[in-house]
C-alpha positions as CSV (number, residue, x, y, z in Angstrom):
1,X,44.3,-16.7,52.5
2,X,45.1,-15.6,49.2
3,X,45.2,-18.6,45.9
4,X,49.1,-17.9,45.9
5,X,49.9,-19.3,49.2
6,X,47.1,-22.1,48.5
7,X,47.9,-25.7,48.0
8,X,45.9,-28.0,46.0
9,X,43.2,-29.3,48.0
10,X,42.9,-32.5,46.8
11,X,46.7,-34.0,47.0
12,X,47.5,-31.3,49.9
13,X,51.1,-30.3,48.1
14,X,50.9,-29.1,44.5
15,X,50.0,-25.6,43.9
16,X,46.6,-24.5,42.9
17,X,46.0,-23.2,39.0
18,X,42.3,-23.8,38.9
19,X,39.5,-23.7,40.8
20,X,36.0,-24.8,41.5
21,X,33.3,-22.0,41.6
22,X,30.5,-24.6,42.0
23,X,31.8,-27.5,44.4
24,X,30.4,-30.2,45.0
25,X,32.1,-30.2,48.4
26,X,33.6,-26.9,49.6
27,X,36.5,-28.7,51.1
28,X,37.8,-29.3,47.2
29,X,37.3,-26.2,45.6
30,X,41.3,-25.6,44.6
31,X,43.5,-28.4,42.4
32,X,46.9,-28.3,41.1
33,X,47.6,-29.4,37.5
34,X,48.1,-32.8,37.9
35,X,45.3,-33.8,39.9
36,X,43.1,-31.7,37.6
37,X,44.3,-33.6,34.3
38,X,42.8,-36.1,36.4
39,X,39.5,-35.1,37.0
40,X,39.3,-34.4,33.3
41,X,41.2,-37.5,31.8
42,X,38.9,-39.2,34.2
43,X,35.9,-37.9,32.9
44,X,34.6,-35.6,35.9
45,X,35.9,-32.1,35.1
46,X,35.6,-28.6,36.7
47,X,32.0,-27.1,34.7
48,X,32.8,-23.8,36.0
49,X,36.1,-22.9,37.0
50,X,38.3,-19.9,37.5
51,X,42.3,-19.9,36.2
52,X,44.2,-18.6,39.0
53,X,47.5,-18.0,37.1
54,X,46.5,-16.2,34.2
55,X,47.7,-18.9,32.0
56,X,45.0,-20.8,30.7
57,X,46.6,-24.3,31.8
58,X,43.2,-25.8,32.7
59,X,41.6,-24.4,29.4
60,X,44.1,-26.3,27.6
61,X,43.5,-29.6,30.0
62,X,39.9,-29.1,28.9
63,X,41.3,-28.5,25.1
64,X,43.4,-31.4,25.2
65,X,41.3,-34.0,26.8
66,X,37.4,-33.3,27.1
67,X,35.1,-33.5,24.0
68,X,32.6,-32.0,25.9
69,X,34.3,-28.3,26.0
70,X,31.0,-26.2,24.8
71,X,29.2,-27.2,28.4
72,X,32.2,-25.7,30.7
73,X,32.3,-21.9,31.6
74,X,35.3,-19.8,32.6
75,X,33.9,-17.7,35.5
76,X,35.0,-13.9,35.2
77,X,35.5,-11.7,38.4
């Protein structure tokens, strides 16, 4: 199943734009932009992640909200 037809894995209806290459639990490895902000406003963001738009909307999360940036990786195919 491809990222496209996808849905967030966490709140089971928004559509993916990031995800998880090093889960914690491999059932939450995909998370739509609101329950991301979470995870990063929260305190517990993605350390290596992969954007699955091509807009770097979780880059900006990360920009926006985590002081931490320099210890997260963008994983490249």
């Amino acid at each position: 199943m491809g990222a496209h037809s996808r849905k967030c894995d966490w709140c089971g209806s928004g559509t993916p734009i990031v995800r998880d290459m090093e889960p914690v639990n491999a059932e939450y490895q995909y998370w739509c932009e609101e329950c991301a902000r979470a995870l990063v406003i929260k305190g517990d963001p993605i350390e290596t992640y992969r954007e699955l738009d091509g807009e770097p909307i979780y880059g900006r999360l990360l920009d926006e909200h985590c002081t931490l940036k320099r210890f997260y990786s963008f994983a490249t195919a």
